[in-house]
C-alpha angles and dihedrals in degrees: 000000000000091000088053090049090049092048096044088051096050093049089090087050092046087045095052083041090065106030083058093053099047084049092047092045090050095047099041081052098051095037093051092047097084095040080106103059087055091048085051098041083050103054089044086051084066098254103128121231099270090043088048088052095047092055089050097052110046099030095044097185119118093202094052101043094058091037080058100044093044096048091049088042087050092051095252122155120266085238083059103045089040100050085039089060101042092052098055080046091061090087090062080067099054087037080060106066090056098049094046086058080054104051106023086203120182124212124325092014083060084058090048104045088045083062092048105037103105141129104290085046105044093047091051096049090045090053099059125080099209116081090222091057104046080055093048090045091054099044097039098046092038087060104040089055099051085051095049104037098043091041088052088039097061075043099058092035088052092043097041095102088043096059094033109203122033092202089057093071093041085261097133081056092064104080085051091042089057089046100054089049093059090037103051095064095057088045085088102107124057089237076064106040090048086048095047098048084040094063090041093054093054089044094058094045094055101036095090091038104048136061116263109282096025101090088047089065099038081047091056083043099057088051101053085046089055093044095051092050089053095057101044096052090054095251090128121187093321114212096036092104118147127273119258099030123124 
């Protein structure tokens, strides 16, 4: 009778344990999967392939690697394509103090989880209940993706010349098309969405006037600017009202 309870009671944990992993499976696929358009686009941008997997495995950030490759392809300074990409890596940081209340890790495996907290494992560890399996969804997702996207990566940089263009084939679209895709979802509340269309407006207006990798920072700067404001003025994040409410 006692092995029946234990089973029984170990039938919810089996159940997370599978639904993260399946999670984990379908995000390190999809998020693999365009791994080769920046070894390609890096390639094209004039780094060679060693140089290109090397990128991709000491930085590990999707955003600011192609942030990096398409300032340098665009014949923008190093300082410009650095400080770009290290912008757009500041929210690994703040995605690092909620994942270190997740996995409590002690010495080498702290190394480990601050290279692999980034955006696909941080979203699927935050999205379980049970403590094991946010800790199995960040590990298991973290690890999957550095397989997968260094290993399409050294596919895209060996086949660049093969596939020619990489515009041909929509590739320079990718790295816009992932930011939109993080972005839309906090786009809910009007402070947001004004934020949002402010830094794209000053984008778009110095775009033709500064070198490659500026308006991206004046962008972050006006955004920050408008945040603040709203903030201070009281307007809070509009449009967070509770549920439930007329």
């Amino acid at each position: 009778m006692r092995r029946v309870s234990e089973g029984g009671d170990d039938a919810p944990a089996r159940t997370a344990r599978r639904a993260v992993t399946r999670q984990a499976v379908s995000v390190g696929l999809a998020t693999s999967a365009y791994g080769v358009s920046f070894g390609a686009l890096s390639v094209a941008s004039g780094l060679d392939v060693w140089q290109t997997c090397v990128l991709s495995l000491l930085l590990f950030s999707g955003g600011s690697q192609f942030a990096f490759a398409g300032i340098v392809g665009a014949g923008g300074s190093g300082v410009a394509a650095v400080a770009t990409s290290s912008l757009l890596g500041v929210r690994n940081g703040l995605y690092g103090l909620q994942v270190a209340r997740l996995l409590h890790a002690h010495g080498p495996r702290v190394l480990l989880a601050a290279h692999l907290t980034i955006d696909e494992s941080t979203a699927v560890a935050v999205g379980q209940r049970e403590p094991s399996a946010q800790r199995r969804g960040f590990w298991l997702t973290g690890a999957l993706v550095l397989l997968g996207w260094n290993l399409t990566t050294l596919l895209g940089a060996v086949l660049g010349d093969a596939l020619g263009d990489p515009r041909t084939y929509g590739f320079d679209a990718a790295a816009a098309a992932a930011f939109l895709a993080l972005l839309w979802p906090r786009l809910r509340s009007r402070e947001a969405a004004a934020t949002g269309v402010a830094a794209a407006v000053v984008a778009a207006l110095l775009s033709p006037v500064t070198p490659p990798g500026v308006p991206v920072l004046v962008a972050a700067l006006a955004a920050v600017a408008v945040g603040w404001w709203g903030r201070r003025t009281g307007a809070g994040p509009v449009g967070d009202e509770p549920e439930g409410t007329a």
